[in-house]
BAFI-3210 file (N, C-alpha, C; in Angstrom, 3 decimals, decimal comma, padded with zeros to 6 digits):
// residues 243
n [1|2|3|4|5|6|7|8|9|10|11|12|13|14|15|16|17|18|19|20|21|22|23|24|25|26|27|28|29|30|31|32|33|34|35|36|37|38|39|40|41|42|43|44|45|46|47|48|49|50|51|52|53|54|55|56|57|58|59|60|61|62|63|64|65|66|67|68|69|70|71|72|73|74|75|76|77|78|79|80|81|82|83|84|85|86|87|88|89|90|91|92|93|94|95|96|97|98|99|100|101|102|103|104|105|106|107|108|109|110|111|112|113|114|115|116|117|118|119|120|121|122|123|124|125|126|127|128|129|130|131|132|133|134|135|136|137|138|139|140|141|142|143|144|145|146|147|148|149|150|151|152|153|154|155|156|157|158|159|160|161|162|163|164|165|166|167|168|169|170|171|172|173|174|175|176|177|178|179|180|181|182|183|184|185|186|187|188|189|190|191|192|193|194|195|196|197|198|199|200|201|202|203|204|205|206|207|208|209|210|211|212|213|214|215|216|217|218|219|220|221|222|223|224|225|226|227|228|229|230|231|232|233|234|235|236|237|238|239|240|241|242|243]
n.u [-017,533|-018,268|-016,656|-015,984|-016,361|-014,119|-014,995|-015,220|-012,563|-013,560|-015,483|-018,434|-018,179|-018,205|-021,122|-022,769|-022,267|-023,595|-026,060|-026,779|-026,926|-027,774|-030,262|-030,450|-031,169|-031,406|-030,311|-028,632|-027,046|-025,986|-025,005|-022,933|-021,008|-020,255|-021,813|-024,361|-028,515|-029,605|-027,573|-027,308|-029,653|-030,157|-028,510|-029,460|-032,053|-030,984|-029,671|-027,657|-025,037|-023,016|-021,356|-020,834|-018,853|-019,359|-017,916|-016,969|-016,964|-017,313|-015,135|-013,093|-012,522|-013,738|-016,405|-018,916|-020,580|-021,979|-022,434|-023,534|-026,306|-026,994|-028,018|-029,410|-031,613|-032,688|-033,874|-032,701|-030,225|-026,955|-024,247|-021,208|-017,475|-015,006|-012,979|-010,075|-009,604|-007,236|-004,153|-003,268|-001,220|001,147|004,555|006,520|007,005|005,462|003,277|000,006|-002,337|-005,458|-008,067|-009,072|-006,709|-005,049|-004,946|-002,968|-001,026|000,518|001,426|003,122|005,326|006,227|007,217|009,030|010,839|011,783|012,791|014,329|016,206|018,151|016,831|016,289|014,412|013,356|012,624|011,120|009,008|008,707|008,219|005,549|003,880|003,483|004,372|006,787|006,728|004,834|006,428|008,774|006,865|005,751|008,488|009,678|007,697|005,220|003,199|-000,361|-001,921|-000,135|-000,381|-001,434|-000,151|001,326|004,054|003,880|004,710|005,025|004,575|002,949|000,906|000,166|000,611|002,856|004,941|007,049|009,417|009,494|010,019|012,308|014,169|014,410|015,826|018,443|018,776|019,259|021,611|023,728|024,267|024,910|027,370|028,752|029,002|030,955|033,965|036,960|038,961|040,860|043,435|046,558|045,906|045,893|044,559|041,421|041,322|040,539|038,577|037,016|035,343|034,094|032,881|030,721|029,634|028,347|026,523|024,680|023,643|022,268|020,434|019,290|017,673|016,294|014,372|012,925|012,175|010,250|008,619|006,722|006,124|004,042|002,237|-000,878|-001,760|-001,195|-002,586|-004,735|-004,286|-004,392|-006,848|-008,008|-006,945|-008,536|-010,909|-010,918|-010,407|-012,732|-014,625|-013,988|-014,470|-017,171|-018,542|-017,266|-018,822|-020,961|-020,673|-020,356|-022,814]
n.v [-012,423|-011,370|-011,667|-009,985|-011,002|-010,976|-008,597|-009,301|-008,951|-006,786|-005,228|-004,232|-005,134|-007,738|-007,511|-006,904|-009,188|-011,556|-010,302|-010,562|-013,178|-015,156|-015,836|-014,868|-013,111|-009,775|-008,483|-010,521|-010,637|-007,980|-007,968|-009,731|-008,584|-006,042|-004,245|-001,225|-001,995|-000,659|-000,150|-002,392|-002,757|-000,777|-001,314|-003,731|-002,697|-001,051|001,714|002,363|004,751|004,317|001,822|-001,741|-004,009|-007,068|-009,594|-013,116|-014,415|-017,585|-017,965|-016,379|-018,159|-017,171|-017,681|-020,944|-022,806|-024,480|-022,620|-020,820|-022,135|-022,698|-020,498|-019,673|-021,286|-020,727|-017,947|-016,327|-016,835|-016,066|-015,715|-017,234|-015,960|-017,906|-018,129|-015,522|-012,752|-011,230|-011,801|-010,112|-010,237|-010,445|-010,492|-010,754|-009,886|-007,643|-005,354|-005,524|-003,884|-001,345|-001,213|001,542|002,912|002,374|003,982|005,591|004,373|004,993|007,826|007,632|005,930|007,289|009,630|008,374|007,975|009,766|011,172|009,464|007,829|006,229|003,588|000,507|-001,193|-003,756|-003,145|-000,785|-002,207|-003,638|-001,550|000,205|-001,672|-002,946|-003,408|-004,872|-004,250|-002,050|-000,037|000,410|001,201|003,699|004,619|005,219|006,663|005,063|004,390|004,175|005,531|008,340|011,149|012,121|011,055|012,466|013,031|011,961|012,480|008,858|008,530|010,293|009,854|007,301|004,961|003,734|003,870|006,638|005,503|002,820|004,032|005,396|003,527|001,633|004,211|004,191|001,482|001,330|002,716|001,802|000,220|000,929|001,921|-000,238|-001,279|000,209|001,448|000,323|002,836|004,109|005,954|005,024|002,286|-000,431|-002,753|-004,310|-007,454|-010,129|-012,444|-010,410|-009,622|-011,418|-012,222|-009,705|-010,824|-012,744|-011,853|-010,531|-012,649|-014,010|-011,510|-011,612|-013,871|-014,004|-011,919|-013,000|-015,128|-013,800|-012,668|-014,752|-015,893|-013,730|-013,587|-014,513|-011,779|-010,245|-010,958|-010,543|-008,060|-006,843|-007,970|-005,781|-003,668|-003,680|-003,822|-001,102|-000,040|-000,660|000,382|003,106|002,947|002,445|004,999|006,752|006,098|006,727|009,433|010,362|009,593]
n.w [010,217|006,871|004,340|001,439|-002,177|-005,264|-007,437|-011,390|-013,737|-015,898|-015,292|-016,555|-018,751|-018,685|-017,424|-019,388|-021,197|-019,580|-019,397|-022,108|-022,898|-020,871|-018,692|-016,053|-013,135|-013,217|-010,606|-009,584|-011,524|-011,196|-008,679|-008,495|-010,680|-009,016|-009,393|-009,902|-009,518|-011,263|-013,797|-014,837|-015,729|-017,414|-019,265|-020,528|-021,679|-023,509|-022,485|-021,790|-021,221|-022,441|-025,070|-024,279|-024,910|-024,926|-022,304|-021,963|-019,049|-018,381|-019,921|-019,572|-016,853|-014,342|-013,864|-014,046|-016,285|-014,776|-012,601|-013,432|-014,185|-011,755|-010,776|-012,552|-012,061|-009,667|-009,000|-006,224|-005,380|-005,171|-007,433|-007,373|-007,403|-009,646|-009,677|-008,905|-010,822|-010,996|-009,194|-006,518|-004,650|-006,903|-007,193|-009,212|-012,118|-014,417|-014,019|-012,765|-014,286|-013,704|-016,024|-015,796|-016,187|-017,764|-020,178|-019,650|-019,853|-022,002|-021,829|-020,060|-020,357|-022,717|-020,829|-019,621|-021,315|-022,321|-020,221|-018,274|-020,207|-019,675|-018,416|-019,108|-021,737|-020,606|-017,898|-017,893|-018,826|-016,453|-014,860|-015,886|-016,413|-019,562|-022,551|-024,982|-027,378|-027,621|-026,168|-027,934|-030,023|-029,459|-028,967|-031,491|-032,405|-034,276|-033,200|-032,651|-031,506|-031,501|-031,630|-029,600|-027,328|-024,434|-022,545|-019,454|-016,109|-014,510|-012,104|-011,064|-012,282|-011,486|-011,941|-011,032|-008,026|-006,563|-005,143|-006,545|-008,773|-008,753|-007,768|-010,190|-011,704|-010,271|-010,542|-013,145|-013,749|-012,234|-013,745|-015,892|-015,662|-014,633|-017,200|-018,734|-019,930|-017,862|-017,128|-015,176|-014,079|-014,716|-015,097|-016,475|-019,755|-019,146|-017,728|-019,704|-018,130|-016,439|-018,244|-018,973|-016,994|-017,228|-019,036|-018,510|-016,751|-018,158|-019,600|-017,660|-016,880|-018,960|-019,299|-016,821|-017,560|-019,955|-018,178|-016,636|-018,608|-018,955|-017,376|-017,253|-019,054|-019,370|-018,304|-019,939|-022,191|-020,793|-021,098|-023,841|-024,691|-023,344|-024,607|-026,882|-026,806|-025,735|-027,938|-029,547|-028,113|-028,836|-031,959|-031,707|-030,399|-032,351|-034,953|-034,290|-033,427|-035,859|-037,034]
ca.u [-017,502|-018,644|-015,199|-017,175|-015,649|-013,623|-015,553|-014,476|-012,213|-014,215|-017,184|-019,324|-018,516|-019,024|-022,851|-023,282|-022,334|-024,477|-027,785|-026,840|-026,445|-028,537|-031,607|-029,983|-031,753|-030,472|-029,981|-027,863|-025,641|-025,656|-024,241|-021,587|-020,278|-020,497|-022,392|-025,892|-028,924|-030,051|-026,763|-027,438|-031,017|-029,775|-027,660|-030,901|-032,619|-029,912|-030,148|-026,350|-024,683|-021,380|-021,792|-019,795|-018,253|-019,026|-016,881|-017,466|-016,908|-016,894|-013,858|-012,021|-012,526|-014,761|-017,742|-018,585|-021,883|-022,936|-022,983|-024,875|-027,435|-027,315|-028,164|-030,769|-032,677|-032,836|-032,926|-032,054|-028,681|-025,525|-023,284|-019,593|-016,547|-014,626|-011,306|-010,078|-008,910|-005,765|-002,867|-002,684|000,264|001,960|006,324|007,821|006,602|004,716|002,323|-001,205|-003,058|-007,022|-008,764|-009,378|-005,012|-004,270|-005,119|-002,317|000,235|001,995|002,196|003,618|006,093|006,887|007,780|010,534|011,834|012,346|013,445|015,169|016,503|019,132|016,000|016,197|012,912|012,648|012,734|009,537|008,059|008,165|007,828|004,583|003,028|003,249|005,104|008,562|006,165|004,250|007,518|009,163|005,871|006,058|009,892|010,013|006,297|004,742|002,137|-001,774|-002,626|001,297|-000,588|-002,505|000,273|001,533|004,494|003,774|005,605|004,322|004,197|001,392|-000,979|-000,323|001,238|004,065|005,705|008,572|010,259|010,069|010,723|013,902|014,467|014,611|016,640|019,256|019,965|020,190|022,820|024,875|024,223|025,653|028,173|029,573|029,430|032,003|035,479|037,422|039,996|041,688|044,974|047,615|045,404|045,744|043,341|040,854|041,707|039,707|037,966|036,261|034,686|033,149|031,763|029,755|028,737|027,587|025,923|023,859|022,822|021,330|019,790|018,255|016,952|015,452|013,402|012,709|011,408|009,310|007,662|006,775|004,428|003,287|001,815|-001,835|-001,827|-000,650|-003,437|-006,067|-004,281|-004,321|-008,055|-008,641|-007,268|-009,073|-012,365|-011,109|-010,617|-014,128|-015,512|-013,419|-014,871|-018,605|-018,073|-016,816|-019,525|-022,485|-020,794|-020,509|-024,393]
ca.v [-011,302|-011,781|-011,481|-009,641|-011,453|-010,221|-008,770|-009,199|-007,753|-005,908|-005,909|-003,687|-005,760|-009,386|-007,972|-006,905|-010,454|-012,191|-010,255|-011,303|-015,027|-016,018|-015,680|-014,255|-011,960|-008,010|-008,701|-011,297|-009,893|-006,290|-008,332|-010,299|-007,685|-005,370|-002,951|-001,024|-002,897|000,291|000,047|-003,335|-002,667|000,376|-002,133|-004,444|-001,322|-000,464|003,086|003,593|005,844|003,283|000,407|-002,610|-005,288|-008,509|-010,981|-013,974|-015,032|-018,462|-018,193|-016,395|-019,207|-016,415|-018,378|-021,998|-023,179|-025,042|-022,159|-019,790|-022,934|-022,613|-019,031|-019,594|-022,177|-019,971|-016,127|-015,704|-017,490|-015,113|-016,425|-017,449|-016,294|-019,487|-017,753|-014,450|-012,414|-011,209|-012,319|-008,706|-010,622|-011,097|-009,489|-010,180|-009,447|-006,555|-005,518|-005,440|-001,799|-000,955|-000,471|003,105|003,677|001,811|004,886|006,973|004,096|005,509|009,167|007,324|005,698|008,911|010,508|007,787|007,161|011,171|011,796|007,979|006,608|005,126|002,440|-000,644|-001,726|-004,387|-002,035|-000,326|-003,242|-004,186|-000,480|000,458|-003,112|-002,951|-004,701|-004,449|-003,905|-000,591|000,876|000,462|001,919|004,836|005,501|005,446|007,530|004,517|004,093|004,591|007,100|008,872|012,253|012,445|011,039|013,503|012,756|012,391|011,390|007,648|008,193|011,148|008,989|006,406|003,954|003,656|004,722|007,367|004,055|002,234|004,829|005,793|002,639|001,823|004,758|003,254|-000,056|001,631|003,948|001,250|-001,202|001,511|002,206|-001,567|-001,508|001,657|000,518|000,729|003,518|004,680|006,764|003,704|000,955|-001,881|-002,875|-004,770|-009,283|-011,144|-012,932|-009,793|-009,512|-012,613|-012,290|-009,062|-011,368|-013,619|-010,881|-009,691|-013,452|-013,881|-011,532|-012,004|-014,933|-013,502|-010,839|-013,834|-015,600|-012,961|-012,345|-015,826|-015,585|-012,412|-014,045|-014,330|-010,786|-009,864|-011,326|-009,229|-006,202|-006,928|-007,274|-004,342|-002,464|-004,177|-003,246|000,128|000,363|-000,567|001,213|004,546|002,819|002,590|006,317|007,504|005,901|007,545|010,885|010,899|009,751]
ca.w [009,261|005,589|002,802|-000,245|-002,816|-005,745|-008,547|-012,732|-014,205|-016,912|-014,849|-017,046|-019,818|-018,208|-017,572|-020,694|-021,460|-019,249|-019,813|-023,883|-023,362|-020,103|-018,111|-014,785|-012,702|-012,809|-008,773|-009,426|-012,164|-010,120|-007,274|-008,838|-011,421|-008,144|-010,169|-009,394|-010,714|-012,571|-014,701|-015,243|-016,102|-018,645|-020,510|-021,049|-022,597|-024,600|-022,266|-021,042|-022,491|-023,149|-024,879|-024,297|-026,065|-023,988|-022,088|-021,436|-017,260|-018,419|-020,921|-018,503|-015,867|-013,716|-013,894|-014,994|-016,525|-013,889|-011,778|-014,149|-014,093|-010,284|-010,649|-013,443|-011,445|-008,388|-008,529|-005,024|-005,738|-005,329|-008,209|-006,645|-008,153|-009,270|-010,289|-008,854|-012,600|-010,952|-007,951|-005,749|-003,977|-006,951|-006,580|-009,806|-014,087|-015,228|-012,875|-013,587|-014,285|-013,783|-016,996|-015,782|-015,803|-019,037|-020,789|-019,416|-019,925|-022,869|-021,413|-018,399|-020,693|-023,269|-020,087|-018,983|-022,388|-022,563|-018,939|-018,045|-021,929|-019,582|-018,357|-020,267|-021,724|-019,792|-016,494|-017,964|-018,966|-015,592|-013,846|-016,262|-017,129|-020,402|-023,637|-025,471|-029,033|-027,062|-025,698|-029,177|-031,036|-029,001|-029,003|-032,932|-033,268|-034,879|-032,357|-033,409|-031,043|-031,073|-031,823|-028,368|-026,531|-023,758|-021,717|-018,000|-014,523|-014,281|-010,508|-010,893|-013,164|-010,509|-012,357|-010,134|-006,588|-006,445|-004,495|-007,198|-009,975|-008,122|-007,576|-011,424|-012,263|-009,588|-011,285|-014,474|-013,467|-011,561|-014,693|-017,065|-014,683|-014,276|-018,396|-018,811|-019,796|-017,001|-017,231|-014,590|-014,297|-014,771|-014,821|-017,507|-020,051|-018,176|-017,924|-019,826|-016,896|-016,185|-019,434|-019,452|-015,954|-017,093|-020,573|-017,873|-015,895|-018,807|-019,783|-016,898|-016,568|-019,925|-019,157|-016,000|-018,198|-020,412|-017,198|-016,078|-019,729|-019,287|-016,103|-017,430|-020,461|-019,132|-017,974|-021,585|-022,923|-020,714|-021,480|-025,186|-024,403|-022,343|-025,498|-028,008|-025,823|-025,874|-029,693|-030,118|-027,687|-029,469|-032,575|-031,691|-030,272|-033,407|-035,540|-033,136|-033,423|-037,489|-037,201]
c.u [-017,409|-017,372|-016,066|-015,631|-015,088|-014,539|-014,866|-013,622|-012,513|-015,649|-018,357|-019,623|-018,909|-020,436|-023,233|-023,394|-023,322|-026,211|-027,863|-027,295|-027,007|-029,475|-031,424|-030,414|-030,689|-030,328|-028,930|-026,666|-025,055|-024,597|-022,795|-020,888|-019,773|-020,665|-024,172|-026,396|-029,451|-028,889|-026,650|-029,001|-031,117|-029,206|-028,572|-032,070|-032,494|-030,012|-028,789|-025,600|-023,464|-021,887|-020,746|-019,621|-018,087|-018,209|-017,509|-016,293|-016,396|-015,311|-012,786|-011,968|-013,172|-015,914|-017,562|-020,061|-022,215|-023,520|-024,283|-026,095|-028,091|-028,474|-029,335|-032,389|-033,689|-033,003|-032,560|-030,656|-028,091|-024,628|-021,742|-018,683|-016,251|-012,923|-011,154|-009,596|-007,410|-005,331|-002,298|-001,562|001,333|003,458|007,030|006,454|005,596|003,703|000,917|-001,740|-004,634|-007,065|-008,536|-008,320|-005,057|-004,234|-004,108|-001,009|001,037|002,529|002,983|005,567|006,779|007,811|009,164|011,300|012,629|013,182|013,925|015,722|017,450|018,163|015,837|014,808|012,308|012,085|011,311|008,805|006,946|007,382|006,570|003,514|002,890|004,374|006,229|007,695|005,468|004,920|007,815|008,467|006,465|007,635|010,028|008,557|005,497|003,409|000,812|-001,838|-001,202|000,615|-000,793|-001,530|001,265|002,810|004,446|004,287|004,595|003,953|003,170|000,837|-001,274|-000,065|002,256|004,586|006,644|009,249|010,792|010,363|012,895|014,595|015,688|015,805|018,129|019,861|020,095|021,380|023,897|025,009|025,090|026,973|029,065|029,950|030,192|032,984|036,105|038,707|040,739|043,116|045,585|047,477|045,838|044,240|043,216|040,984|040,457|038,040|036,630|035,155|033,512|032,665|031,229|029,347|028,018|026,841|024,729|023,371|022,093|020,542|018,787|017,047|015,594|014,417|012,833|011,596|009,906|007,947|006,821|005,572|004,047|002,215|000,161|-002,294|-001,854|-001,543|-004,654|-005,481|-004,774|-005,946|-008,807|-008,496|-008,025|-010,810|-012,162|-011,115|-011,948|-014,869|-015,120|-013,992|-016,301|-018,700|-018,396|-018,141|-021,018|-022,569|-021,035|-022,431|-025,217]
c.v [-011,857|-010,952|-010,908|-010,430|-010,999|-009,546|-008,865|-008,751|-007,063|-006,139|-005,588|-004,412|-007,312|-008,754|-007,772|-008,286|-011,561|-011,622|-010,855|-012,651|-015,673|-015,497|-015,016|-013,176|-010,399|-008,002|-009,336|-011,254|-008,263|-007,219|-009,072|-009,743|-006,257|-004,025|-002,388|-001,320|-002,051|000,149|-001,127|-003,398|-001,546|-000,454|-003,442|-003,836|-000,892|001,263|003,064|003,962|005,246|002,263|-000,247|-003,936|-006,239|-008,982|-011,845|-014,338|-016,171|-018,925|-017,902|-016,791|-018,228|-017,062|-019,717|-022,211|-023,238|-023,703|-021,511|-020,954|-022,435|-021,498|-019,154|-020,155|-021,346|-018,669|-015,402|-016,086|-016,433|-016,313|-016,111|-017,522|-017,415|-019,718|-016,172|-013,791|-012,304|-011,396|-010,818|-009,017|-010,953|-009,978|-009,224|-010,240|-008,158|-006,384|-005,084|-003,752|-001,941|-000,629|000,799|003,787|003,408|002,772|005,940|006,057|004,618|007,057|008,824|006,713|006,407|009,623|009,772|007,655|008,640|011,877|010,858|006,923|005,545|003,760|001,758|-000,855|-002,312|-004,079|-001,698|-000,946|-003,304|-003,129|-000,194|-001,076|-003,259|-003,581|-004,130|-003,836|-001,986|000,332|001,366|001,323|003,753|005,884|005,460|006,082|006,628|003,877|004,731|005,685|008,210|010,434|013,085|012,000|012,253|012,861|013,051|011,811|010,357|008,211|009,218|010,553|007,903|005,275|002,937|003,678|005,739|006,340|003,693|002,650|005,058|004,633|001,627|002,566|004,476|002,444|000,460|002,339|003,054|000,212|-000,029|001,793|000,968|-001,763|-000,703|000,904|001,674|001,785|004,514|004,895|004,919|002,216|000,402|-002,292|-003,765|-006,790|-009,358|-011,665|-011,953|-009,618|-010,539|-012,715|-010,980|-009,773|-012,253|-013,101|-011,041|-011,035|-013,538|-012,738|-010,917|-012,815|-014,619|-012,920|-011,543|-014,745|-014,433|-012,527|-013,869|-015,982|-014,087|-012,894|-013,663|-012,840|-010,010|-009,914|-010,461|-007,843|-005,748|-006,958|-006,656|-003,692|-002,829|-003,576|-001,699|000,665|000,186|-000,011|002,619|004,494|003,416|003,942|007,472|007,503|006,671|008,993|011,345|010,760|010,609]
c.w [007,838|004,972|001,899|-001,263|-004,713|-007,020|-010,130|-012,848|-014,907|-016,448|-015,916|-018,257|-019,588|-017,518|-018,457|-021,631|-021,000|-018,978|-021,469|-023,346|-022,103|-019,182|-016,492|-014,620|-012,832|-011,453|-009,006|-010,243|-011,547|-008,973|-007,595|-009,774|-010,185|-009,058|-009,532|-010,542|-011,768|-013,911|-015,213|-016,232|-017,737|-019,718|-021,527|-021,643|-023,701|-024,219|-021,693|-022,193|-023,173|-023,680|-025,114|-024,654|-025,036|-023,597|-021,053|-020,037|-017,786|-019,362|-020,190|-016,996|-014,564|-013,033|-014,696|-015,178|-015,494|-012,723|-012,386|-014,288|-012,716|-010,571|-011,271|-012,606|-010,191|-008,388|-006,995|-004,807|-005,895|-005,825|-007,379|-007,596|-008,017|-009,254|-009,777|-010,160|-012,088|-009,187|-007,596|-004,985|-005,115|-006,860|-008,502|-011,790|-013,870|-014,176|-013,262|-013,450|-014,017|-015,126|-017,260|-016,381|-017,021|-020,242|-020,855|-019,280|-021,023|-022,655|-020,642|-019,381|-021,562|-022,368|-019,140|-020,327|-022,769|-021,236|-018,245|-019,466|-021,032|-018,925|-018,786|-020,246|-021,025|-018,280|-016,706|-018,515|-017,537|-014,094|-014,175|-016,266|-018,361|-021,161|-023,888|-027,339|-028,645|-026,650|-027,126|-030,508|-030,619|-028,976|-030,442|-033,459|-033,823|-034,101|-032,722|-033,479|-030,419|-031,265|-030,297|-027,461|-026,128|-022,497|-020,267|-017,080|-014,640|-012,534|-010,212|-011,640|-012,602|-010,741|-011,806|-009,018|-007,050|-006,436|-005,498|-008,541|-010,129|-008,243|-009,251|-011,978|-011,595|-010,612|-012,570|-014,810|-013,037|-012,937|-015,757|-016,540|-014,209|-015,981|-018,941|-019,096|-018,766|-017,428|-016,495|-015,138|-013,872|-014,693|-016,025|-018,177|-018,927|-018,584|-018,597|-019,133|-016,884|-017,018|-019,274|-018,101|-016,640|-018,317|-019,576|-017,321|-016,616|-019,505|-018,947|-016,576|-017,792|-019,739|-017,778|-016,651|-018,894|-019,228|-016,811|-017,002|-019,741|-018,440|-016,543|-018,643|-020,607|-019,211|-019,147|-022,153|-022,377|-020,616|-022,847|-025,572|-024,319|-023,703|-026,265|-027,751|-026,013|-027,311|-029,746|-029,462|-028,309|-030,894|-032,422|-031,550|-031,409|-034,626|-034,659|-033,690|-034,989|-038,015|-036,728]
res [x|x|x|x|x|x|x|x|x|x|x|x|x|x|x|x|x|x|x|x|x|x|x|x|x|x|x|x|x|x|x|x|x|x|x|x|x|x|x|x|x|x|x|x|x|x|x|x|x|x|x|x|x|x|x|x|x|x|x|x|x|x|x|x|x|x|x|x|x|x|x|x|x|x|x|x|x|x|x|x|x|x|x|x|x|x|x|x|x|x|x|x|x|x|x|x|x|x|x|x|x|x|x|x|x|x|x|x|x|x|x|x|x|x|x|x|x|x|x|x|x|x|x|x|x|x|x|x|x|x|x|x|x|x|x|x|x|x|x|x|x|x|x|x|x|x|x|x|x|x|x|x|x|x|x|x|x|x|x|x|x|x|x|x|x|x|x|x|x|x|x|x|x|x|x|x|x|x|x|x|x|x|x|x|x|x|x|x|x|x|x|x|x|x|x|x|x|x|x|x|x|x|x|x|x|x|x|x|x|x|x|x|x|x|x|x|x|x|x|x|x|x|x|x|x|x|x|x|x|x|x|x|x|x|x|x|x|x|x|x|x|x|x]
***
């Protein structure tokens, strides 16, 4: 049994890239963008109705020359990923989004910062996929598009689980809930000792969130991407419609 193997991550825009910049059949970019070859064939026209802001395969270790030679030499050659874009097994940092979603991360996050404030950033860093600069925009209004954002349950735009929403609002409840001064009927302030195990608590698990931003880094970079692709595609757009 034949594996189909993974396609781009910005497929539409890695063929728009490789009908620019090399001689590869529309079969052979249809098949490895896993796109149809008419929409490959529209973009060599200049006939779809989107247009998109290239990326290069080979930059993001996708593709390497030699293959696109392969490919050139041959057109019956099926080009071989060489790099999958993203790790579907991976457990711990920010978790990656579809293109399609990334659009509905700041309703997703409006709607925890208004109906979970007790969630530390780093929580919806790691519950949405997104940054500590995009939370921050959004909770002080200073965000581009703060007009159009709409607060919505992350776990209906799909962002999320219940599981691990719930899950979330959990440790923030027991974490605010271990930081309370203790005050029971006839107790004593609280030793010392104790203190400095929850200062130790809350280094670590700085450093953890620190760790985690750390392997997220890559990921960071094709989100930062993805939007940058979407600004100019909201650009080009904009300039069409005033013409």
């Amino acid at each position: 049994m034949t594996v189909a193997q993974p396609t781009p991550l910005m497929p539409h825009a890695t063929a728009s890239w490789l009908v620019d910049n090399t001689a590869l059949s529309f079969e052979q970019i249809a098949a490895f963008c896993g796109l149809h070859i008419l929409e490959v064939q529209a973009m060599a026209d200049d006939l779809a109705g989107q247009k998109y802001t290239g990326r290069d395969p080979v930059h993001s270790g996708e593709l390497t020359h030699e293959e696109i030679e392969r490919g050139q030499a041959d057109p019956n050659y099926s080009l071989k990923m060489q790099k999958a874009p993203v790790d579907v097994s991976r457990t711990k940092g920010p978790r990656y989004t579809p293109v399609s979603k990334r659009q509905d991360k700041p309703d997703g996050i409006a709607w925890i910062l208004r109906s979970h404030p007790e969630i530390s950033d780093a929580q919806i860093g790691k519950l949405i996929g997104t940054t500590r600069n995009t939370i921050n925009a959004i909770r002080d209004r200073s965000h581009w598009n703060i007009q159009n954002i709409q607060p919505k349950d992350p776990v209906t735009l799909g962002l999320c689980s219940q599981r691990e929403l719930d899950a979330a609002v959990a440790k923030a409840a027991k974490k605010a809930a271990a930081q309370a001064p203790a005050a029971e009927e006839g107790e004593e302030l609280a030793p010392a000792p104790e203190k400095k195990d929850d200062r130790a608590a809350l280094i670590e698990e700085l450093k953890a969130e620190r760790e985690a931003a750390s392997k997220a880094a890559a990921e960071a970079a094709q989100e930062a991407e993805a939007e940058a692709w979407l600004e100019a595609k909201r650009a080009a757009e904009a300039d069409s419609g005033e013409s």
